[in-house]
C-alpha positions in Angstrom: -5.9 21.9 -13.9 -6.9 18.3 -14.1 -6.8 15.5 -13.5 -6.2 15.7 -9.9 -6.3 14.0 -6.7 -8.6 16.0 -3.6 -7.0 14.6 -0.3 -9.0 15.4 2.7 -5.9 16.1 5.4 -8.9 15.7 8.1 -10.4 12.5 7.1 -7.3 11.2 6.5 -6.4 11.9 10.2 -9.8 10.5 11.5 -8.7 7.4 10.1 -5.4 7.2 11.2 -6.8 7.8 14.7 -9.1 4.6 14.2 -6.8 2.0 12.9 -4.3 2.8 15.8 -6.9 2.9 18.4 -7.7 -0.8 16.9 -4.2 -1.8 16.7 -3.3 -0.4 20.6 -6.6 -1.9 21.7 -5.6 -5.5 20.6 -1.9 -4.7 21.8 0.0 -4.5 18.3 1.7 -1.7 17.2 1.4 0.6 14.5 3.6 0.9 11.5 1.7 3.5 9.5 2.8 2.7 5.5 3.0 6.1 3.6 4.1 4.3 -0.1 0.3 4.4 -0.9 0.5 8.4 -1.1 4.5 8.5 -2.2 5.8 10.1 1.5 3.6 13.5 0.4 5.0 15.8 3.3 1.2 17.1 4.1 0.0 13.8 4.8 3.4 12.4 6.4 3.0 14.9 8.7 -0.1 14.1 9.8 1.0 10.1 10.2 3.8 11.0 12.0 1.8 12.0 15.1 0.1 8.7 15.3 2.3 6.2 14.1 5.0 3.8 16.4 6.7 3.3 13.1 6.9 4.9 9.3 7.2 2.3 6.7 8.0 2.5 3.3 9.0 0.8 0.2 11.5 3.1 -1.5 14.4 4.8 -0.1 13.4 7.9 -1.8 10.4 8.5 0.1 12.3 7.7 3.6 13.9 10.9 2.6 10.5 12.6 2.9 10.4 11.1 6.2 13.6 12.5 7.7 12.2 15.6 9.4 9.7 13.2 11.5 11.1 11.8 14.8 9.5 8.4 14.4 11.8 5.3 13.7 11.8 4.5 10.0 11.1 0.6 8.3 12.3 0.0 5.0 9.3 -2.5 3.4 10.7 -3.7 0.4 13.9 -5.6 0.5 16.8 -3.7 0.3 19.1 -3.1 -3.3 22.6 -4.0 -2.9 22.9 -0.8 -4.9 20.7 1.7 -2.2 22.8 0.6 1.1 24.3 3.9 1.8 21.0 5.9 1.6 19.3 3.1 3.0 21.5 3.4 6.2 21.7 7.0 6.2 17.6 7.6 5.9 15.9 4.0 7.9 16.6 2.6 11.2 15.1 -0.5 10.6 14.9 -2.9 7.1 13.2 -5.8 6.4 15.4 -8.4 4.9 16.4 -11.9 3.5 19.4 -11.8 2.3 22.6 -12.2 3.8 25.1 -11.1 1.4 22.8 -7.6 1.9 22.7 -7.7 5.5 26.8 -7.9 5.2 26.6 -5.0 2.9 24.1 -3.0 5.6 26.5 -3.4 8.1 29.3 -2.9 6.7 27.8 0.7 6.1 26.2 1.0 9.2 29.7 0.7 10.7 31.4 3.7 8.1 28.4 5.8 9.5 29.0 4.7 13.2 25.7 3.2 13.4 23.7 0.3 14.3 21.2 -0.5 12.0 18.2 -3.0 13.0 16.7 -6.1 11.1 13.2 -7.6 10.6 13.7 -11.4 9.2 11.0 -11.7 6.1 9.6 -14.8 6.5 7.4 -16.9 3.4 4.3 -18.1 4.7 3.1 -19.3 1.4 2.4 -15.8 -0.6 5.7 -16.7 -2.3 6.9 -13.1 -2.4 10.1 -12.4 -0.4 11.4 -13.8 3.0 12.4 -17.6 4.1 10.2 -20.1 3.3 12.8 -22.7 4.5 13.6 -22.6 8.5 17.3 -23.9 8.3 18.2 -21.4 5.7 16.6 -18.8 8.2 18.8 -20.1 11.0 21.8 -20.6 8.5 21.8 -17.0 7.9 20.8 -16.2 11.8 24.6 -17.7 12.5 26.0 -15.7 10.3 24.6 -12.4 11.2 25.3 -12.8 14.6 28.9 -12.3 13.7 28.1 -9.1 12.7 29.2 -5.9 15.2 27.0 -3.2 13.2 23.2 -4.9 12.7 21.0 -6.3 15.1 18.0 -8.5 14.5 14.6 -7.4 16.7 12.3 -8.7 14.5 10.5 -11.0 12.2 7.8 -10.5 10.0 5.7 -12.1 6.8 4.2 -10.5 4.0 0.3 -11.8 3.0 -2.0 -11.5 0.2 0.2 -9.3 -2.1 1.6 -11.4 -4.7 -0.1 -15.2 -4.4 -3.4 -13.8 -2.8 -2.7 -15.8 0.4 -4.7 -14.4 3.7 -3.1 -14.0 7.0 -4.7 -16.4 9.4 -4.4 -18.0 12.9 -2.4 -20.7 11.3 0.1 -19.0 9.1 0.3 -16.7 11.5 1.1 -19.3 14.3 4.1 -20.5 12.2 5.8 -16.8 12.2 5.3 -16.8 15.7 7.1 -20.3 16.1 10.0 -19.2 14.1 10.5 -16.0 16.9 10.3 -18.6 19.8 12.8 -20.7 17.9 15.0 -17.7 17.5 14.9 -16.9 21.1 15.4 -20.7 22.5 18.4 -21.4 19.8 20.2 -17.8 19.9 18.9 -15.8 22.7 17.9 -13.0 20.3 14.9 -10.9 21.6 12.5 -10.5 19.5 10.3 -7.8 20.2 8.6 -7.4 16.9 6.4 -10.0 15.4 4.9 -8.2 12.6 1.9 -10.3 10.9 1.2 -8.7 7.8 -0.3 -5.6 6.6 -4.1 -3.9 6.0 -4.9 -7.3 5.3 -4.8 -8.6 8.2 -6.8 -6.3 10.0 -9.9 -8.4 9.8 -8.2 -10.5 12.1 -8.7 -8.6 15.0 -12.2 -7.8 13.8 -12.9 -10.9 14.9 -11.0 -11.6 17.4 -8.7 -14.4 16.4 -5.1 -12.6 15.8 -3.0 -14.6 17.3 -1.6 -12.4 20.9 1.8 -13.2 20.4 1.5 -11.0 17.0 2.3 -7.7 18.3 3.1 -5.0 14.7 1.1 -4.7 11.7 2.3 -2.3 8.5 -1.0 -0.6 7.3 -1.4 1.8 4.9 -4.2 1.0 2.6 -6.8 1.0 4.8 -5.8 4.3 6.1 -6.8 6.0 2.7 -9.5 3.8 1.6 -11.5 2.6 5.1 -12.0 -0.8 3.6 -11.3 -4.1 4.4 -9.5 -5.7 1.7 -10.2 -9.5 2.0 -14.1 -8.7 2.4 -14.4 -5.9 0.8 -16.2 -4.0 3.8 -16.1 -0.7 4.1 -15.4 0.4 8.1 -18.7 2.2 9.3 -16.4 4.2 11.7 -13.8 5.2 8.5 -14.3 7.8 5.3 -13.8 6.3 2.1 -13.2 9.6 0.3 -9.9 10.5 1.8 -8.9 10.5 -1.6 -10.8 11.0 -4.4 -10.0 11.9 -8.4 -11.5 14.6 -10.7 -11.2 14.3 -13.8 -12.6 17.0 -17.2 -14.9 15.7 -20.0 -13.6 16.4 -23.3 -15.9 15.0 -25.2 -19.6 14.0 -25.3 -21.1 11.9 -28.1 -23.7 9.2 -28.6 -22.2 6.0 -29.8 -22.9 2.2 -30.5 -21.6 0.5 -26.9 -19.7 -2.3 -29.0 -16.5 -1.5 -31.4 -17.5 -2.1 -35.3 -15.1 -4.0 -37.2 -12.5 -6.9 -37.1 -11.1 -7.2 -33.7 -7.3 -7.6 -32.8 -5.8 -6.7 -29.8 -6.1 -3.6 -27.7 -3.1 -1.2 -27.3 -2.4 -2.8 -24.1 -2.3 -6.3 -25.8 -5.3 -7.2 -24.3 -8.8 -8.4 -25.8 -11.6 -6.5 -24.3 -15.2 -7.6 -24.2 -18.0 -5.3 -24.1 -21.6 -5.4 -23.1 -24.2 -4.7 -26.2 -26.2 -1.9 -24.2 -27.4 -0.1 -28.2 -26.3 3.3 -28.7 -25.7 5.1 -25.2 -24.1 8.5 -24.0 -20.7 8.5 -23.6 -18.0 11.0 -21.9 -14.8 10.8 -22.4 -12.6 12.5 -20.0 -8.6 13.7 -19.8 -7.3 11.2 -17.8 -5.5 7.1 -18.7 -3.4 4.0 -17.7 -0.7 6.6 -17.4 -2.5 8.1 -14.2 -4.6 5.5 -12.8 -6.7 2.0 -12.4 -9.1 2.3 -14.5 -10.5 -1.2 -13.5 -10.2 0.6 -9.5 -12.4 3.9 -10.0 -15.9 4.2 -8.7 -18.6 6.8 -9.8 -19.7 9.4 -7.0 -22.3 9.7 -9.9 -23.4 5.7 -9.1 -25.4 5.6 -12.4 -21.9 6.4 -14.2 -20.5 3.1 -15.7 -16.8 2.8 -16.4 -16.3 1.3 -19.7 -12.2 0.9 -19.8 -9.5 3.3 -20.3 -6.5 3.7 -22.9 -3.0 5.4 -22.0 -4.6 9.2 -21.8 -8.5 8.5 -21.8 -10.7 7.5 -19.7 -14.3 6.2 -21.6 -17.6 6.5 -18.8 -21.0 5.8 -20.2 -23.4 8.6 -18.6 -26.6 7.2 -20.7 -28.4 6.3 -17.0 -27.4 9.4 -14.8 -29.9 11.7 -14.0 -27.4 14.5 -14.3 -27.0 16.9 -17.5 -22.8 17.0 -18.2 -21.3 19.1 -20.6 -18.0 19.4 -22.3 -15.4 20.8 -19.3 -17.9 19.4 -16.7 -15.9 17.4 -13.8 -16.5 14.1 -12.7 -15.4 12.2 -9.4 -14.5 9.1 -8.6 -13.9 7.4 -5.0 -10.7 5.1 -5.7 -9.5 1.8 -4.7 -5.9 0.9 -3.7 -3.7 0.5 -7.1 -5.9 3.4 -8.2 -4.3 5.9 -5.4 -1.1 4.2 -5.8 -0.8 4.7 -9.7 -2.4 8.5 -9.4 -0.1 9.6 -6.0 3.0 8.4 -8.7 1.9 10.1 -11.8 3.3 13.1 -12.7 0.7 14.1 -14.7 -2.0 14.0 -11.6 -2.4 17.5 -9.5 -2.6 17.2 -5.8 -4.6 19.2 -4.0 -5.0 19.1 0.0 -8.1 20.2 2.0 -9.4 20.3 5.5 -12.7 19.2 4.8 -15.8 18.1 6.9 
């Protein structure tokens, strides 16, 4: 049945092996991020060999994570509403807000636990952590107090929401803030976690700063790309995951809509390229199951055209191949793309062991 997702268990592996070879090699360890692929047990499995650290963004997927003896990170700050999973299925959250942190430990104590904090710090992405110092060390006071949490870490999230790069200057000021915490409170801080795939490129070129000493990848682990570059890692498979998707229909068509134009269905106003009358394939799959704007051709003369909630519109006029109605096409796809396809319900997963 289609659509579905291929995921290639042994390049996924071979991948995993090369970002923690790069991480151990500059001295940083490895939180491996398994959100991008919802916590799928084949391929948790495999992380769990290589990672220091599983991270995630939902609680539900930490469940997945229970039968691997790896410590566990909660990524996304935590719900007031989730603390009693949250404690039961992480050892570790990343956090910024203390009337939460009371909550955590609070729990932590009814389950005779002590539960560990990583301080989110704002660098400038404007996405959660501190972006004010004294509110940081406001809070630090306070947690202190606390019997049943204990702080070993700070960290920042980069280029997710404002599009702003990790670099030896933002980077510098995280790293500040840890020194701070030790001189001020005598808290040890032995994670300073400096972003995500993103920051990858950092060590690329030798410029991470050595005090940073975690990173939380998971993109790059599926795709083999640098994000900030867009450079695809010689040493990495691109195709760990990859979509197929059936043509149900084939029909020559003018390349630009006919009529007065209002908005699409997805309130949007979409331009198109006058290209005359091409060949066009339209194929089982939407915005309900993936990117569109995130899906590239194996067939590289295949030109996405734009997608509605179930369909997905290719123009096939310049590929040397002959498709038919039921024929299969496949698609390499970017990071939104996985992470929309992994949730959908309505995308199969299939797992090989390929070459």
């Amino acid at each position: 049945m289609y659509p579905r997702i291929v995921v290639d268990l042994k390049k996924y592996e071979h991948n995993v092996i090369k970002i923690k070879e790069k991480l151990h090699g500059a001295g940083i360890s490895y939180t491996l991020v398994t959100k991008v692929f919802c916590a799928f047990p084949a391929l948790a499995e495999v992380a769990a060999k290589h990672a220091d650290y599983l991270g995630d963004s939902r609680v539900d997927n930490l469940i997945n994570l229970a039968p691997f003896d790896v410590p566990k990170v909660l990524l996304r700050v935590p719900m007031p509403s989730e603390i009693e999973a949250l404690v039961t299925y992480a050892d570790i959250s990343c956090v910024s807000e203390l009337s939460t942190i009371k909550k955590i430990d609070q729990e932590a104590a009814k389950q005779g636990k002590i539960h560990r904090l990583i301080l989110m710090n704002d660098l400038g992405d404007l996405r959660e952590g501190y972006f004010y110092e004294e509110e940081l060390f406001a809070d630090v006071k306070e947690i202190l107090k606390l019997k049943n949490v204990e702080i070993i870490g700070v960290a920042s999230n980069l280029c997710c929401f404002g599009g702003i790069m990790a670099t030896p200057e933002n980077l510098a000021v995280l790293i500040g803030r840890a020194e701070k915490l030790k001189d001020r409170f005598g808290i040890d801080v032995k994670l300073i976690s400096g972003g995500a795939s993103t920051s990858l490129y950092l060590i690329d070129r030798g410029i991470m700063p050595e005090k940073i000493n975690n990173l939380r990848v998971g993109d790059c682990a599926v795709s083999g790309n640098e994000y900030n570059f867009d450079h695809d890692y010689e040493d990495m498979y691109q195709d760990v995951i990859t979509l197929e998707a059936e043509i149900v229909e084939l029909k020559r068509k003018p390349s630009v809509p006919i009529g007065k134009q209002g908005m699409d269905a997805f309130r949007g106003t979409p331009v198109f390229e006058d290209r005359g009358v091409t060949k066009r394939a339209l194929l089982a799959c939407g915005r309900q199951d993936i990117d569109h704007t995130q899906l590239m051709p194996l067939d590289d003369k295949i030109i996405v055209l734009g997608a509605s909630s179930d369909h997905l519109l290719v123009d096939i006029e310049d590929s040397a191949a002959t498709y038919g109605v039921g024929d299969i096409l496949s698609f390499r796809l970017g990071y939104s793309a996985i992470l929309r396809a992994t949730t959908s319900a309505y995308v199969r997963k299939v797992y090989i062991n390929g070459d």
